[in-house]
N, C-alpha and C positions, 0 to 999 in steps of 0.2 A: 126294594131298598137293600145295598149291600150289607149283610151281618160282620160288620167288621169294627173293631173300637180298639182306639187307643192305648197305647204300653205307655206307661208314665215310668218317670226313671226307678231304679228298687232305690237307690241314696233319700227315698222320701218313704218318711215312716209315715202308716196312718193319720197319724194326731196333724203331721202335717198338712198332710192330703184334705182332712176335712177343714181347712181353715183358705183352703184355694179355692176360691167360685171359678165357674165356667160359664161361658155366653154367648151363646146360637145365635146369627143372626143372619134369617133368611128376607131375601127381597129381589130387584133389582139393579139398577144404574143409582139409586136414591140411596141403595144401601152399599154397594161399594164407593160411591163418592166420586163418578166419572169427572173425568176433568181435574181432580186435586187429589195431592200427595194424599199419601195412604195413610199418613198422620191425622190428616184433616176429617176424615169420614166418622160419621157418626158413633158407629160403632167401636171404635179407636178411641174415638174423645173421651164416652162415655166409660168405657174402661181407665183410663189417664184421670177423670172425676174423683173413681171410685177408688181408688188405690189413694190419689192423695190425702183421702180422708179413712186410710187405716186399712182397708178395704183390699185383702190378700186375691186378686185375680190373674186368670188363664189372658193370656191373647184370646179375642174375639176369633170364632171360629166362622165363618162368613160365607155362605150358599147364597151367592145373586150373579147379574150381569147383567149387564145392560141390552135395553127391550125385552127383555123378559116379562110374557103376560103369565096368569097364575096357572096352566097350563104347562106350560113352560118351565116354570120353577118346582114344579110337581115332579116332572121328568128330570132335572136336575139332583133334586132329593133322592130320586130312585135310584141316582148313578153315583152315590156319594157314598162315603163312607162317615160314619160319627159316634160318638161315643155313646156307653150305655143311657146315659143322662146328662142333660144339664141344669145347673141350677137356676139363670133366666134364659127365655126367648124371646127375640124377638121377632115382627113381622111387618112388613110392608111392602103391600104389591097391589098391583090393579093398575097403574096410571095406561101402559101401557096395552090390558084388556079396550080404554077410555079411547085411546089413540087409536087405534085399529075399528073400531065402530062395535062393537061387540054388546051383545045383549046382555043388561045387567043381572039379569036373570041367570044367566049364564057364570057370570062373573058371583053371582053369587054362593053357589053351588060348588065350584071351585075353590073359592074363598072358604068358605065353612069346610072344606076339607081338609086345608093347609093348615086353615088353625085348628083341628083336630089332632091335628099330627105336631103340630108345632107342644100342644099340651102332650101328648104322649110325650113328649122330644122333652120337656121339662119335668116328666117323673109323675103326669098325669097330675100335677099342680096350676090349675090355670091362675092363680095370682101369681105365678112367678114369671108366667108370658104377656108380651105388652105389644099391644096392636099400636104401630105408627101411621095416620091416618094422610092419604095422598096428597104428597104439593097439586098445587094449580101451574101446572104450566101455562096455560092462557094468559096470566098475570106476569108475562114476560115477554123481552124482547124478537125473542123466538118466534113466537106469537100473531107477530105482525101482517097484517092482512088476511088473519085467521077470523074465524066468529068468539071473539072471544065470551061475550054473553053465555053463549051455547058451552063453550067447553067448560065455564064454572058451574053452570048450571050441572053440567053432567057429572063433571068432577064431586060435586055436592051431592049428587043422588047416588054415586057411589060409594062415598064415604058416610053416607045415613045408612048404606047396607051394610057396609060392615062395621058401624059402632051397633047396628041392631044386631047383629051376628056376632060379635064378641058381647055384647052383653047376655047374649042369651046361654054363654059359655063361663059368665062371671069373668069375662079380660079384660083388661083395664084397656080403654081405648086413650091413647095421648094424640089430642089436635091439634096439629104441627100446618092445620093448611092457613089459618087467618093469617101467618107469621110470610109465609110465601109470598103472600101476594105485593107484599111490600114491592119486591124485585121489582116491579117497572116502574117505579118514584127515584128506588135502591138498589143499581146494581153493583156495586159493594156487597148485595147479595149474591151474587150469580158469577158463575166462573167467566170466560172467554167465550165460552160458545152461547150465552145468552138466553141459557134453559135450565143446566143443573147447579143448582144452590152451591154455595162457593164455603170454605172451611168455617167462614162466619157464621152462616146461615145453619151450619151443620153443630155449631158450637151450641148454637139454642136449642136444637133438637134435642143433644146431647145431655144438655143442663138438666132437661123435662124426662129424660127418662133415666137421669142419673138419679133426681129425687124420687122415681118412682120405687127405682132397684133398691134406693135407700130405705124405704118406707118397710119391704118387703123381705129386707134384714133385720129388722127391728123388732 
């Protein structure tokens, strides 16, 4: 990981400075919001949440892309640069470990690493980092002539790994998959390509992890 962090302007006194949050958010295609403006993505919304309710923050600083397995975004972190601290994180990744046939074994291992580092990344405060647990692609039109049985099934055995892996780190794990599966009744959920959640769908996410950030200033 690059040793390099941010110069913020001098025109900002301390007293300022401490009343600015800042907020990590590492993932994939889920976390940058493939498909919709850069408005629409969760991590955007939930910053727009927190501000209109008093709530002095940073732009979301944002480590994802799309297909990225937790491998993947490991090596991205390495090549990044970021600031000494931030005051939340967040995290969401795996769909694409799910995609690729990958052993959850594996994915597990991986996963407890990222959120090790996601808690260092927060000041070694794990309440302030918040596990976003994997949509159900399967439960979409993407989907189609897939097994989709099979892929929630799988999708569910990896997101019971990692709510047992952040709970054993004390992270608040937020369940964003029951909400997914709407997409194939509602795609109103779902962008144009008929797999990644559309600004709507991203709005709820946002909602669930705005009250968590909120909880967590309090």
């Amino acid at each position: 990981m690059y040793a390099c962090f941010s110069i913020l302007p001098s025109s900002l006194s301390p007293s300022m400075l401490s009343k600015t949050y800042t907020y990590l958010a590492l993932g994939d295609s889920y976390t940058i919001g493939e498909g919709v403006p850069v408005a629409d993505n969760f991590p955007y919304q939930t910053v727009q949440l927190l501000r209109r309710t008093g709530h002095d923050f940073h732009a979301a600083e944002i480590i994802a892309k799309t297909g990225w397995t937790t491998d993947e975004l490991q090596q991205g972190i390495a090549g990044s640069c970021f600031q000494k601290k931030y005051d939340f994180v967040s995290l969401l990744i795996g769909v694409n470990d799910q995609y690729r046939g990958r052993a959850v074994s594996e994915y597990a291992a991986q996963f407890e690493a990222l959120l090790q580092q996601a808690i260092q990344f927060a000041g070694d405060r794990p309440g302030h980092v918040f596990v976003l647990s994997i949509p159900d692609w399967g439960a979409t039109p993407f989907a189609e002539g897939r097994n989709r049985e099979q892929i929630t099934t799988e999708i569910d055995l990896f997101n019971d790994t990692g709510r047992h892996i952040a709970e054993k780190y004390r992270v608040q794990f937020i369940d964003i998959t029951p909400g997914t599966r709407e997409g194939i009744h509602d795609e109103s959920l779902l962008t144009t390509d008929k797999l990644h959640p559309s600004g709507k769908e991203y709005a709820r996410w946002a909602k669930e992890l705005y009250s968590a950030i909120g909880q967590a200033l309090h």
